[in-house]
N, C-alpha and C positions, 0 to 999 in steps of 0.2 A: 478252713484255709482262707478264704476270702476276709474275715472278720480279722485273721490276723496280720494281712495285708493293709486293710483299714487301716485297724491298729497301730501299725509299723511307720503307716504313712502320714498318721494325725501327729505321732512323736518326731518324725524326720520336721514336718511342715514348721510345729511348733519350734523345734532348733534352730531350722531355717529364720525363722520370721524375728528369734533373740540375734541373732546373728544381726540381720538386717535391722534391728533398733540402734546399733550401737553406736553408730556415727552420729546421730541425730542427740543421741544423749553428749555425747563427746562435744559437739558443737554448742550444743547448751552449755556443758560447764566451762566450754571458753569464753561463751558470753556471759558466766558471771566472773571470768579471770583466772579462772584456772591455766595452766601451761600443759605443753604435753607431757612433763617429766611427771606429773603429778596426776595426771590423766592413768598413763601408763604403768605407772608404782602403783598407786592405788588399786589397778584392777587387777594385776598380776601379783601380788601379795596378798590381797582378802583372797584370789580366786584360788592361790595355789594353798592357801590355809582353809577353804573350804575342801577343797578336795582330799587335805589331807586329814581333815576330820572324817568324811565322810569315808576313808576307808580305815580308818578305827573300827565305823562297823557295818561292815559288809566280809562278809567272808569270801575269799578269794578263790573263784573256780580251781579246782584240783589240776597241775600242772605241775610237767617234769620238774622237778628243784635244780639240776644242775643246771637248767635254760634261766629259771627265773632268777637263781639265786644270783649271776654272774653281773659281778662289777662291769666288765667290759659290755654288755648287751644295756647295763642302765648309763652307764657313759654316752653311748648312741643316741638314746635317748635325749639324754639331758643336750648332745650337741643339737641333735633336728629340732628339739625345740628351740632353739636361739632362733631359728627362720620365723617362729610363729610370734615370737617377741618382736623382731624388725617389720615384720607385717603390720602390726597395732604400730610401731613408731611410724613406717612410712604414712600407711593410711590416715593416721590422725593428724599428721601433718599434712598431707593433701586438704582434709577438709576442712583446714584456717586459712586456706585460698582459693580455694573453689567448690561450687553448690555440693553437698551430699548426695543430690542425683548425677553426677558426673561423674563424681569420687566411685561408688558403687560401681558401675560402669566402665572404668578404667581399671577396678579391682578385677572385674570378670574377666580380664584379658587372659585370665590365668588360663582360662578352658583352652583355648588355643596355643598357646605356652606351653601348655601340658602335651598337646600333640604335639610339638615341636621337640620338648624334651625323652618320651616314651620313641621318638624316630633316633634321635642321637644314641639313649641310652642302649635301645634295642637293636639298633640297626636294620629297621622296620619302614619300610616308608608307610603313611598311612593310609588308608581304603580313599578311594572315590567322596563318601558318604562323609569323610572326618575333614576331606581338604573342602569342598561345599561348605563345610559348618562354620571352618575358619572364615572363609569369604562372606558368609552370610553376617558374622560375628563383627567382622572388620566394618561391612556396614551397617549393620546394626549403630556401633560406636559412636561412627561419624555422625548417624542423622539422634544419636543420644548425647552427644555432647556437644550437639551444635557446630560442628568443625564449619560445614555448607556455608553457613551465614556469616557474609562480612561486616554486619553491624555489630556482631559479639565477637567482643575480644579475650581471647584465651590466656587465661593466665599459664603461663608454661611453666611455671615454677611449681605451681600445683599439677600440673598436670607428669611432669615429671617426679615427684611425689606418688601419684597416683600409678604409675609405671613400674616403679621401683617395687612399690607393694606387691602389685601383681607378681613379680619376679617370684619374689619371696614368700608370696603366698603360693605357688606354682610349687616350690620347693618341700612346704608345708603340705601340699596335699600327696606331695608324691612318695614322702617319707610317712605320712601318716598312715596310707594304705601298702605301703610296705615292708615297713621297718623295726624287728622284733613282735610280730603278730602272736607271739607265745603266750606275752601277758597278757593279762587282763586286763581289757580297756581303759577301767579307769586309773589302773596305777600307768599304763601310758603315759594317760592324760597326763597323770601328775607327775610322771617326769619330766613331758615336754615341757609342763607350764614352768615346773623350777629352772626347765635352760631358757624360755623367754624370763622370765623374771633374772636370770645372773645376768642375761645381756643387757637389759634393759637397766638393772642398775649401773654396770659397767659404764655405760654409756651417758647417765644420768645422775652421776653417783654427783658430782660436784652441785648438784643443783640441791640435796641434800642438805650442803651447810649453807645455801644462800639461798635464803627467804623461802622454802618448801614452807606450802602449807598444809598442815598436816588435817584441815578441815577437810580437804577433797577426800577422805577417808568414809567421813561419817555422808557427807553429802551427796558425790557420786560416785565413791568407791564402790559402795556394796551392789547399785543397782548395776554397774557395768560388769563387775567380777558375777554377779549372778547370770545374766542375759551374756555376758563373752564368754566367760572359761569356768563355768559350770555346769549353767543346764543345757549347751549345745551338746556337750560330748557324751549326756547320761543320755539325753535324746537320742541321740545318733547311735550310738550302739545299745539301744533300748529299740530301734528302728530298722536299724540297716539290713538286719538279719532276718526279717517279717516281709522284705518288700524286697529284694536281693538288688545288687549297686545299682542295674541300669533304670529302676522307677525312682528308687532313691536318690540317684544323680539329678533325673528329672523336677521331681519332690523338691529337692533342696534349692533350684534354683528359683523358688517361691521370694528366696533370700534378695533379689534384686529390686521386682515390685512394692516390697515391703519397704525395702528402706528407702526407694519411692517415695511413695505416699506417708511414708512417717516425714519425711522433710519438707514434704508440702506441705502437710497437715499441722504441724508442731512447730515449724522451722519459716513459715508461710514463700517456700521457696517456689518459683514459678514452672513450670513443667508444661512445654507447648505438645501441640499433639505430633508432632513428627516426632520428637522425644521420647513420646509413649510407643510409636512408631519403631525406635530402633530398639527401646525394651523388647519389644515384642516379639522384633528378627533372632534377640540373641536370646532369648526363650526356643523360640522354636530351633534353633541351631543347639540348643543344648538338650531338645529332645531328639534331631534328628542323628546327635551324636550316639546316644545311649537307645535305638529303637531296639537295634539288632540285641543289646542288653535285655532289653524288656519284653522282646515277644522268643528269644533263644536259650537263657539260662534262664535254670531255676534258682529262686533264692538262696542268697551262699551267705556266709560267716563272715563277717570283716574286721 
């Protein structure tokens, strides 16, 4: 039991931490010219043609035909992923205006988004333990993105960038763990990925006949499509199910730190210690979100 716990938890970490590489690679290939149309085609067409190689050959857990079979239940799909498409356009446009560790940071607003949305949708208000976590979360932000100091000036345009994703990725996690759980995870995946890929050309389709370069394929298509919309989702439901949500939730917010330190690191971007500071708050906000998960249920399916 323990060992598959482990297990569960080295694959969540590792998803986590591709997750958390990807802006940093993003920002690299805008500094050698890339655009975000080219960023985002790239990674959502190698990722959605990896995935759908990769179930060529896997054989698909045994499940009702009349659930899997149904047009209507892969339409769902193909729409909740359009959210996870706008999430990569927001986010990547956030960080051609402001540091990677901000951008990350204003992504996670999603965790308290998400209690605000499970209160609307359920008619729920949420525990003592969940409104703490938002507050804790709120400041966290502030002293992570510098808001305090009036020698740094905020770019707001980025920063509203940064907002928007969070929306949208709120939207993405809430449809991800709810929505058609019949299939198999990875042909999910690869529904959702083909509804980010239709929006995303939708949206970027004219930049197609005007100057795309079709190099960001070979350059950094393959490494974003591998680290965004491949190996998170084989990790994650290769994990989720060994470690059950509430350590999982925990586990994956490794995803913050990481892309951290990848932008300091790779990015030589500066990171003061009250910064590390508000990392730190919406860590612990995001385990004191999921404890009751972690010391109350046992590991479940997702």
């Amino acid at each position: 039991m323990k060992n598959n716990v482990f297990k569960g938890s080295i694959f969540i970490a590792l998803g986590a931490s591709s997750y958390g590489m990807l802006a940093t690679f993003v920002k690299m290939a805008y500094h050698e010219g890339f655009s975000t149309a080219e960023v985002t085609l790239s990674q959502f067409s190698l990722g959605f043609a990896g995935l759908f190689i990769l179930t060529l050959f896997r054989k698909w857990e045994s499940v009702p035909e009349t659930k899997t079979s149904g047009i209507k239940s892969i339409f769902k799909l193909i729409i909740a992923g359009t959210s996870m498409g706008l999430t990569s356009i927001f986010y990547y446009m956030a960080v051609q205006y402001i540091p990677v560790s901000v951008a990350i940071v204003l992504l996670m607003q999603t965790v308290w988004m998400g209690v605000i949305l499970e209160m609307v949708l359920h008619k729920k208000a949420p525990g003592l333990r969940k409104i703490v976590s938002v507050f804790i979360i709120l400041g966290g932000t502030i002293l992570a993105t510098s808001l305090l100091k009036q020698s740094v000036s905020i770019n707001w345009t980025g920063f509203g960038w940064g907002m928007m994703a969070a929306l949208t990725y709120t939207a993405t996690m809430y449809t991800s763990n709810n929505m058609e759980l019949h299939f198999p995870p990875l042909k999910r995946s690869l529904f959702m990925i083909l509804g980010g890929l239709i929006i995303i050309s939708f949206i970027f389709h004219s930049s197609l006949n005007h100057g795309f370069s079709y190099a960001i394929f070979l350059r950094w298509g393959l490494v974003l499509s591998l680290f965004g919309t491949i190996l998170p989702p084989l990790l994650f439901t290769r994990g989720m199910p060994l470690t059950g949500m509430g350590l999982g939730a925990i586990i994956a917010s490794v995803e913050i730190p990481v892309s951290v330190l990848m932008a300091h690191l790779l990015l030589k971007e500066p990171v003061s210690f009250l910064q590390w500071v508000g990392v730190i708050l919406i860590l612990f906000a995001v385990v004191l979100m999921n404890i009751k998960k972690l010391f109350g249920l046992a590991p479940s399916m997702v």
